[in-house]
C-alpha positions in Angstrom: 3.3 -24.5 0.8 3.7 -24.2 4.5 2.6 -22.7 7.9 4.7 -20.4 9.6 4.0 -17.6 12.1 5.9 -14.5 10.7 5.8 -10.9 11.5 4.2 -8.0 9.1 7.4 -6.8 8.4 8.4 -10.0 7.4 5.8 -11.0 5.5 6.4 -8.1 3.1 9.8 -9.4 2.6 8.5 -12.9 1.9 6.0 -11.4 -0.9 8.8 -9.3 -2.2 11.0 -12.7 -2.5 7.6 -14.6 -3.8 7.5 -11.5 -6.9 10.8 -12.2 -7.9 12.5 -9.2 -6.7 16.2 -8.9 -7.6 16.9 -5.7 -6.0 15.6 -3.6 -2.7 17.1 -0.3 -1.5 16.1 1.7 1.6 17.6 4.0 4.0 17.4 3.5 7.7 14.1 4.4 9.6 11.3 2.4 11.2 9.0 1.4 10.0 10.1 -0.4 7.0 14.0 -1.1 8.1 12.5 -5.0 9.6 11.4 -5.8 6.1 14.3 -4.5 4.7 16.6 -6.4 7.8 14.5 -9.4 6.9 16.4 -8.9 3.3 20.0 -8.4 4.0 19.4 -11.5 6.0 17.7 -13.6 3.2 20.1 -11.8 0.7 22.6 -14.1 -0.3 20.7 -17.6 -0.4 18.3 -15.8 -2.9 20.6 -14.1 -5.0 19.1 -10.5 -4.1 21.3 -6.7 -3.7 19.8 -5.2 -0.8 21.4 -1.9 -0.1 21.3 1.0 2.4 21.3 4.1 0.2 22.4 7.5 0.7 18.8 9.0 1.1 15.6 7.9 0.1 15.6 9.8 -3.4 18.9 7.8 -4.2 17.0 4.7 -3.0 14.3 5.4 -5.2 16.4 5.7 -8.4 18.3 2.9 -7.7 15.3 1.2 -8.0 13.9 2.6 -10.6 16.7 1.8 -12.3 16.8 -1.9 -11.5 13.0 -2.2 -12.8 13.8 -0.4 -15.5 17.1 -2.5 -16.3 14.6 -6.1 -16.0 14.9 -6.5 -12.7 11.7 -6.0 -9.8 12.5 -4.1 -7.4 11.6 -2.7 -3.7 12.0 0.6 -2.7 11.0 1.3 1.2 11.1 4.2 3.4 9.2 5.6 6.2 6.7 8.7 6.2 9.1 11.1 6.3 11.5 9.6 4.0 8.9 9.3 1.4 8.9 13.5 1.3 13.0 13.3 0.4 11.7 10.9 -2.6 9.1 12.9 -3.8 11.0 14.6 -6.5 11.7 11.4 -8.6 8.5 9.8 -7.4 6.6 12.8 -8.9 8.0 11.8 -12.7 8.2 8.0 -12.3 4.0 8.3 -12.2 4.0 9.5 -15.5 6.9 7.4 -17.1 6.7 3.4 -17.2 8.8 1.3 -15.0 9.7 -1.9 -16.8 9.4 -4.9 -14.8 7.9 -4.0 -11.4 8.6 -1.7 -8.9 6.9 -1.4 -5.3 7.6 1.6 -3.0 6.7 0.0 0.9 5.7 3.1 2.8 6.1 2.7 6.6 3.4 5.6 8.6 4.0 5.5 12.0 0.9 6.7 13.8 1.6 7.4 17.6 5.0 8.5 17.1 6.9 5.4 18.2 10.1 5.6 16.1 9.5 9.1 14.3 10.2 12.6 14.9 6.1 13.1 13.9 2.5 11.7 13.6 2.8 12.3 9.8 -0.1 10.4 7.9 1.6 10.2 4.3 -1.4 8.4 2.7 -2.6 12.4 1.6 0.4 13.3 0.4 1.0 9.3 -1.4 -2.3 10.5 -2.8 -0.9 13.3 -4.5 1.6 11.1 -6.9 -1.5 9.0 -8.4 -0.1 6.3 -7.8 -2.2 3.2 -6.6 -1.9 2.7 -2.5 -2.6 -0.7 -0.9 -2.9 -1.5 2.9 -2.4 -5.2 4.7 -4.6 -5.8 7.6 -2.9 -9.2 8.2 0.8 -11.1 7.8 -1.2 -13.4 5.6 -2.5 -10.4 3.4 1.1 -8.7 3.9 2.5 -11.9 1.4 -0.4 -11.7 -0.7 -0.7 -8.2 -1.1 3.2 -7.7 -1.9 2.7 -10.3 -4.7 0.1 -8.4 -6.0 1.2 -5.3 -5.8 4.5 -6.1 -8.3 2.0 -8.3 -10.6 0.0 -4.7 -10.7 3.0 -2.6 -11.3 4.6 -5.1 -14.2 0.8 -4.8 -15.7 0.0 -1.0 -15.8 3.5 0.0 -15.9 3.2 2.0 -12.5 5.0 2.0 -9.0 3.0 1.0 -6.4 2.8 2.1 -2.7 2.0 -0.5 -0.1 1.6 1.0 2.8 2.1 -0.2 6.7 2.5 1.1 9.9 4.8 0.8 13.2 2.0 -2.0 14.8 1.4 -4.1 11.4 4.9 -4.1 11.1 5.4 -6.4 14.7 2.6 -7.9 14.9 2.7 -11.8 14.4 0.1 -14.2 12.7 0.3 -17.5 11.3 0.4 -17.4 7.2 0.0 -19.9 4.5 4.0 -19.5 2.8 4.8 -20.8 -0.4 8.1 -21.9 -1.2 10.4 -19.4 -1.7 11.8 -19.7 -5.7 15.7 -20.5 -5.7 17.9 -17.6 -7.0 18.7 -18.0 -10.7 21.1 -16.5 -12.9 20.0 -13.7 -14.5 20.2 -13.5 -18.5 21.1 -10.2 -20.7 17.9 -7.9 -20.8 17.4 -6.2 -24.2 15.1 -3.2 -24.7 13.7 -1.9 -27.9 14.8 1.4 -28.2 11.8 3.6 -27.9 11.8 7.4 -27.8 11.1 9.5 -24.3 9.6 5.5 -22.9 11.7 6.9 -19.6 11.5 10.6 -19.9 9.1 13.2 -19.0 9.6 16.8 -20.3 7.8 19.9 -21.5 6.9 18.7 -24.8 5.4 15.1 -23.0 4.5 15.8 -20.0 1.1 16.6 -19.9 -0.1 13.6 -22.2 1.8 11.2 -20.0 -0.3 13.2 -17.4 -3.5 12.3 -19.6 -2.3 8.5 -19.6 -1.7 8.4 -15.8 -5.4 9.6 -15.5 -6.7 6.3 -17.7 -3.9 4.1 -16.0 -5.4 5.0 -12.4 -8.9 4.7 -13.7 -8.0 0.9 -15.1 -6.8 0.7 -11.3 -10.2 2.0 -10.1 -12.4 -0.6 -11.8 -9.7 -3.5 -11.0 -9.8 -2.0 -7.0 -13.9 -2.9 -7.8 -13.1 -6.8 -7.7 -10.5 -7.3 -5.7 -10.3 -9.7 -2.8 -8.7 -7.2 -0.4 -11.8 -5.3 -0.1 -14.9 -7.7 1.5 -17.9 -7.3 3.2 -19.0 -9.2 6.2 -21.7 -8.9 9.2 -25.2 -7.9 9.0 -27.2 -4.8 10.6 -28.0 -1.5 10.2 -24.6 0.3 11.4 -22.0 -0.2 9.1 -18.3 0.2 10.1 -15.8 0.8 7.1 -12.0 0.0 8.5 -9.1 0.5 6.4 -5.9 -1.7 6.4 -4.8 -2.4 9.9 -7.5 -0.6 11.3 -9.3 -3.2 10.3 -7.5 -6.3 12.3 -7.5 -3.6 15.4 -11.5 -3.9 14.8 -11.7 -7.6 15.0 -9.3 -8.0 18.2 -12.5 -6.0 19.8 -15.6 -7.0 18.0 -16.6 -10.3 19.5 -17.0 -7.3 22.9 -19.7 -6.0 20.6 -23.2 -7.5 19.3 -22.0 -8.8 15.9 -25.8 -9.2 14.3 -25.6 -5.0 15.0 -22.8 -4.4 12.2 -21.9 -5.0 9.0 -18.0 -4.1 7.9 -16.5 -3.0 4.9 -12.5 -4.1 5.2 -10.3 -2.0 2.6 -7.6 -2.6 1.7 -7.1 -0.6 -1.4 -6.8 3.2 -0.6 -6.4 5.1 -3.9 -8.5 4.6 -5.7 -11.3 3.9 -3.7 -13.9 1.6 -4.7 -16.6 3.6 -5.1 -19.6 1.7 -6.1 -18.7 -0.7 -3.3 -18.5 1.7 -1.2 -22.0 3.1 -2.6 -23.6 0.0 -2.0 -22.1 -0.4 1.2 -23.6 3.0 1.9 -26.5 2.2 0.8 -27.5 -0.6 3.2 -26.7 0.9 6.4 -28.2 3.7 8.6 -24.8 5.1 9.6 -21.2 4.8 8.9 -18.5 4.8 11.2 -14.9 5.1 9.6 -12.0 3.6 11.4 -8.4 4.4 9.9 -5.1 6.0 11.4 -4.0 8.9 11.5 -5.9 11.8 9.4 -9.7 11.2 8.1 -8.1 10.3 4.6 -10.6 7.3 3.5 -13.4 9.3 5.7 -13.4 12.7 3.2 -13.0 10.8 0.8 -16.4 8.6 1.3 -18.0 12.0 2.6 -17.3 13.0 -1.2 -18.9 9.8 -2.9 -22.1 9.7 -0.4 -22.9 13.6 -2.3 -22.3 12.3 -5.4 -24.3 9.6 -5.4 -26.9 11.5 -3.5 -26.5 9.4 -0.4 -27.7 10.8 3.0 -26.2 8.2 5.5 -24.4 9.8 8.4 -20.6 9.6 8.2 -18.7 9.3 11.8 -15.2 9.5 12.8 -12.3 11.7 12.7 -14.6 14.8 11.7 -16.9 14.6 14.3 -13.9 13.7 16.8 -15.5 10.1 17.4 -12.4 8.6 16.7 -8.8 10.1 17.4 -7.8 12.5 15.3 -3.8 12.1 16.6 -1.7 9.0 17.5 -2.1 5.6 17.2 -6.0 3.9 17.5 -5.9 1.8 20.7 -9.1 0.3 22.0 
C-alpha cells in the first residue's frame, strides 16, 4: 500500500488492474479514452489486451466475450457511444457474464468534448443494470474493485459511471500494489443450455430473473459504504457522485450545523429506505446531481410512496441547472 496523487481517470484504470482485468476495449471519445490511455500504457508490464475497437457495440462484445471466456473485462465508452452499444447491452442484462464485466460510462455535462449535454444515466437506467458513481480518485479505485466483485457475484455487467470533471480531477489515494501479470491457465466451462442466449422461448424468464437479480442489488445498495450520511440540521442536501465532491469544495462557505448530506453513490437502484430515513429527518430536500433531475424524480417517487411530505428542490423547480455542467 502506498500514497499517490492520481487522476479520476486514472484511478479507474488502477481499480480495473486491482480486479484482475485481462482485457479492456473502447473506442475513442472523452470521457473515458484517459482511463483507457492509462491502459495501453500500463499494458504490457501487466499482461493486459487493451484495444481500440471498431465501434462501441464491437467493444462491448469483445468484452463480453473475454468475461465470458474467464477473463474480466472493461468495456468503456462515452454517452453517446453507449447508444451504438445498446443493442448487445440490452441482451447481456438478461444472460450471465462469467467472470466480471464492467461497462465505464463517461457523461460529459457542459459539453466539453461531446457533440451534446446527453445525461445517459436515464437511458443506463433502462438496461437494469446496476449504476455506480465515484465522487473521489480514492472511491474511483475502490468503487472499480467493487463493481467487478459485484458483476462476478450476480452475474451482471455493471456501469460505473463518470464525467468530463471526475475524470481530471486529482486527489491523493491510498494504492495497493498492483498484482504482477500471470499466465493465464485453460478455462473449461460446463456445457449448459441457452447459459449465453436469450431468445423467444427464454427471454421473458431471464427477464423475471433480472428483476430478482436487481432487487438482490437493491438490498446490497442498502449497506454499502458508498452511500453515507454526514452533518446535522434541518435542510438536508442529497448529492449524487461527483456532485457530491463539487458540494464539499463549497460547504465550509456555508453554516455546516444547518445541513445534513446524503452522498450517493449508487444510482440504480436507489436506496430507498435510506433515502426514506434520510427524508424523514429533514424539513426540505435539495438534490444536487448533473445533468437531468434523474436521482431527483426518482426520490420525488419514494417520498409518495412512503407518504412523505418533505419538499423536494432542484432541477424541477429550476433551483439548480437544468443544462451543462454544475459550477458554484
Amino acid at each position: 500500500m502506498s500514497k499517490r496523487t492520481i487522476s479520476g481517470d486514472e484511478s479507474i484504470a488502477y481499480g480495473a488492474l486491482l480486479a484482475g482485468i485481462r482485457v479492456a476495449t473502447s473506442y475513442p471519445g472523452s470521457p473515458s479514452s484517459g482511463t483507457m490511455q492509462t491502459l495501453f500504457a500500463l499494458a504490457d508490464a501487466h499482461g493486459i489486451h487493451v484495444e481500440w475497437s471498431t465501434n462501441e457495440k464491437v467493444a462491448f462484445e469483445t468484452s463480453v466475450g473475454a468475461s465470458i471466456g474467464g477473463v474480466p473485462a472493461l468495456m468503456a465508452c462515452k454517452g453517446v457511444g453507449f447508444n451504438v452499444a445498446l443493442d448487445p447491452i440490452m441482451v447481456a442484462n438478461l444472460t450471465d457474464v462469467g467472470t466480471g464485466l464492467v461497462i465505464l460510462l463517461g457523461d460529459d455535462p457542459g459539453a466539453w468534448a461531446s457533440q451534446n449535454d446527453q445525461d445517459t444515466r436515464p437511458i443506463a437506467a433502462g438496461t437494469e443494470l446496476p449504476m455506480m458513481e465515484p465522487a473521489t480518485p480514492q472511491e474511483g479505485v475502490d468503487m472499480t474493485v467493487a463493481a467487478f466483485e459485484l458483476s462476478k457475484n450476480m452475474q451482471m455487467p455493471v456501469i460505473l459511471r463518470i464525467t468530463k470533471s471526475f475524470g481530471i480531477m486529482k486527489r491523493e489515494v491510498d494504492l495497493a500494489d498492483l498484482p504482477k501479470p500471470t499466465t493465464l491457465t485453460g478455462h473449461t466451462f460446463a456445457r449448459e443450455a441457452m447459459r449465453w442466449i436469450s431468445v423467444p422461448t427464454n427471454a421473458v424468464e431471464l427477464h423475471r430473473r433480472l428483476h430478482k437479480r436487481v432487487a438482490s442489488v437493491a438490498d446490497r445498495f442498502e449497506e454499502i459504504s458508498f452511500n453515507c450520511i454526514a452533518g446535522s440540521g434541518s435542510r438536508g442536501i442529497i448529492a449524487g457522485g461527483y456532485a457530491y465532491t463539487k458540494l464539499m469544495d463549497v460547504i465550509d462557505d456555508l453554516d455546516k450545523g444547518s445541513w445534513r448530506v446524503l452522498k450517493l453513490g449508487t444510482l440504480a437502484p436507489l436506496p430507498k429506505q435510506t433515502i426514506t430515513a434520510f427524508m424523514r429527518s429533514v424539513d426540505e430536500v435539495l438534490v444536487l446531481e448533473e445533468n437531468e433531475p434523474f436521482i431527483e424524480t426518482q426520490i420525488k417517487a419514494i417520498a409518495y410512496d412512503a407518504r412523505l411530505q418533505t419538499p423536494v428542490h432542484g432541477k424541477q423547480d429550476r433551483m439548480v441547472s437544468r443544462e451543462g455542467e454544475l459550477f458554484r
